[in-house]
C-alpha positions in Angstrom: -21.5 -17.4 22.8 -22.6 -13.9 24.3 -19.7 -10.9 23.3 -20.2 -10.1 27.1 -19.3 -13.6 28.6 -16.1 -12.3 30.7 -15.4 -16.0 31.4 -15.5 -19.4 29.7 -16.9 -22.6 31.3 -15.8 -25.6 29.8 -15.9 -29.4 30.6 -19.5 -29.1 31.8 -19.0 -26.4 34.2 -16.5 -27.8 36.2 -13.7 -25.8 34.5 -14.0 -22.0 34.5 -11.0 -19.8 32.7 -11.3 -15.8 31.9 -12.0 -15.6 28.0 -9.3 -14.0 25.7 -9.9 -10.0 25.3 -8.5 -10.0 21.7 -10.7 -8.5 18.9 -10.8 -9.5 15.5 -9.8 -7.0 12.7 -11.7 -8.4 10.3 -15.4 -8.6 11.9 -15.1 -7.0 15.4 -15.8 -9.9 17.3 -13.5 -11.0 20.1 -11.6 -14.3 20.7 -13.4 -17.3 21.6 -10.0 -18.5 23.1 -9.2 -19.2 26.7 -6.6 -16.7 28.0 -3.3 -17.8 29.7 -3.7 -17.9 33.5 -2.4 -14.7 34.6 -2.9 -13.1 31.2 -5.7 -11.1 29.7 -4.9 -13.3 26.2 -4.7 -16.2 25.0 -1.7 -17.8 23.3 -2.5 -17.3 19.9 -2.6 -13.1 20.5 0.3 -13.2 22.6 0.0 -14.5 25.8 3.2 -16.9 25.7 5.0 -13.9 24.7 7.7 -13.0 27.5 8.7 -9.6 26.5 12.3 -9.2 25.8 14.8 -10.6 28.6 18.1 -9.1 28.9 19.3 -5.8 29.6 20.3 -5.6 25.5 17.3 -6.6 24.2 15.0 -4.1 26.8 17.8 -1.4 25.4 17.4 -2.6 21.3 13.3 -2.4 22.0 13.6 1.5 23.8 15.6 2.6 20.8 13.7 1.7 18.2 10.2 1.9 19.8 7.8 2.6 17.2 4.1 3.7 16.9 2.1 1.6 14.3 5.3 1.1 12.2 5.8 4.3 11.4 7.0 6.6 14.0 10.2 6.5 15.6 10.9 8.5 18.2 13.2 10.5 16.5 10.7 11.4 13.9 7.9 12.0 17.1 11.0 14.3 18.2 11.3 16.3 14.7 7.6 16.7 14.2 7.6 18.3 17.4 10.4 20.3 17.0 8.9 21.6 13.9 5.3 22.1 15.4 6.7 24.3 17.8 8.2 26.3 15.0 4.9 26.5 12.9 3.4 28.0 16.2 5.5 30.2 16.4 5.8 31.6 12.7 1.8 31.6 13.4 2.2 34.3 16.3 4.6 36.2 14.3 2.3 36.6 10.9 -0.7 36.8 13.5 -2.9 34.0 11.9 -4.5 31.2 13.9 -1.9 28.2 13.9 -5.1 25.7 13.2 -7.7 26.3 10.8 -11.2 25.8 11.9 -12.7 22.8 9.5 -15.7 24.2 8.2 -18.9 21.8 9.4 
């Protein structure tokens, strides 16, 4: 199967379905899956998922929001807070606030 093909045709070409846009970790390659109808992937990578539903749930997943696992936005918020001080300390002792990487 091409990577390219944007669309499956199954059952002898009378059945044609977008192809799920998922990519493999492991070897690159992307999902030989059909994707939901309406979705860009299939079940398997999340295309059943429905998000959450209620008002708590939406407000439990925008407090704790995270960015790989590892960032929450209170730490996004501190780093900040503390790049701005760095910068600032920087233009005080009159040194460049980022080192050029030598190449």
């Amino acid at each position: 199967m091409d990577e390219k093909e944007a669309n499956l045709i199954i059952a002898g070409g009378r059945i044609r379905c977008p192809r799920c846009q998922a990519r493999s970790k492991r070897h690159g390659g992307q999902c030989g899956a059909p994707a939901i109808q309406g979705k860009r992937v299939c079940r398997n990578h999340g295309g059943l998922s429905r998000g959450p539903t209620t008002a708590a749930g939406r407000q439990r997943c925008a407090e704790v929001r995270t960015t790989h696992g590892q960032q929450t936005r209170a730490k996004r918020q501190r780093a900040s807070e503390l790049s701005t001080l760095f910068k600032l300390y920087a233009a005080i002792l009159e040194i460049p606030y980022r080192m050029e990487s030598p190449k």
